[in-house]
C-alpha positions, -999 to +999 in steps of 0.1 A: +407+120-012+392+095-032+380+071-002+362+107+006+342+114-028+333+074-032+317+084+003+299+111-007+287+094-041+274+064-016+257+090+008+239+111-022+226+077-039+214+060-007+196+093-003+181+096-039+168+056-034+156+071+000+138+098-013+125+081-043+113+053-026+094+072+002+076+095-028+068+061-044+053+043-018+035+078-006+021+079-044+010+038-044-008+040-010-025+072-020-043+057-049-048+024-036-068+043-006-088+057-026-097+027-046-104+005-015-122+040+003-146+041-030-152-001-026-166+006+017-184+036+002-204+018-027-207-013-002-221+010+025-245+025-001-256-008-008-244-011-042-229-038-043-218-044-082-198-011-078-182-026-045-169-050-059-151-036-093-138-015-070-124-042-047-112-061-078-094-030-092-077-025-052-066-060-060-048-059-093-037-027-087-019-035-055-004-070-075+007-042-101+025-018-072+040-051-054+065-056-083+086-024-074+073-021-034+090-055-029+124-041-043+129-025-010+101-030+015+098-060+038+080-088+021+060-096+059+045-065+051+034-066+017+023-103+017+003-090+049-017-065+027-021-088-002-035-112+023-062-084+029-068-072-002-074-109-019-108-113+004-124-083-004-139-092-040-155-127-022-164-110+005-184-088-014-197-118-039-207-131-005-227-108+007-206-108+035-210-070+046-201-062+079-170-083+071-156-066+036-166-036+057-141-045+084-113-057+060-118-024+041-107-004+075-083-028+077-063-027+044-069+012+049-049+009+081-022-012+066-015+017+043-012+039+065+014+023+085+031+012+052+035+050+044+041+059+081+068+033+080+084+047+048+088+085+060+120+097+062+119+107+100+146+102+132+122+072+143+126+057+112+160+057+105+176+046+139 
């Protein structure tokens, strides 16, 4: 009877880390969509300044969400994004457009898959 409730204890924490880590990582890619969604926008307005506070914000705020993400994501995946995300502010000191443009859609896309990845669905878990 006991090998039965240390069973159940296991099973209800793995699914509270589970849980929590899915609403954290659903949370983190939210808001760091939105910070690199308002850097394209003021870059495709042609302000340029704005672009790239904004990319510099995408940038510490992401080194700021790595601490916990790392705790039980892949690291290829993380270090992938961080890899992304550390171009955009010379990119934009550049004047490199069409290319901060592009890495924009493509840190966007590596969130998405990073929350795709994290969902608790049937393709995920087996």
């Amino acid at each position: 009877m006991k090998r039965m409730w240390a069973v159940l204890v296991l099973l209800a924490l793995t699914l509270t880390i589970s849980v929590l880590g899915a609403r954290h990582t659903r949370a983190v890619t939210l808001q760091m969509e939105r910070t690199v969604q308002e850097a394209k926008t003021a870059q495709e307005r042609g302000d340029e300044d704005t672009a790239l506070a904004f990319s510099r914000k995408a940038v510490s705020d992401w080194r700021d969400a790595h601490r916990v993400l790392c705790l039980y994501m892949l690291h290829d995946r993380l270090e992938d994004i961080d890899q992304t995300l550390a171009v955009l502010p010379e990119l934009c000191q550049d004047e490199q457009r069409e290319e901060f443009l592009s890495e924009c859609d493509r840190s966007l896309a590596q969130f998405w898959y990073l929350n795709e990845s994290e969902l608790l669905t049937l393709d995920n878990l087996f």
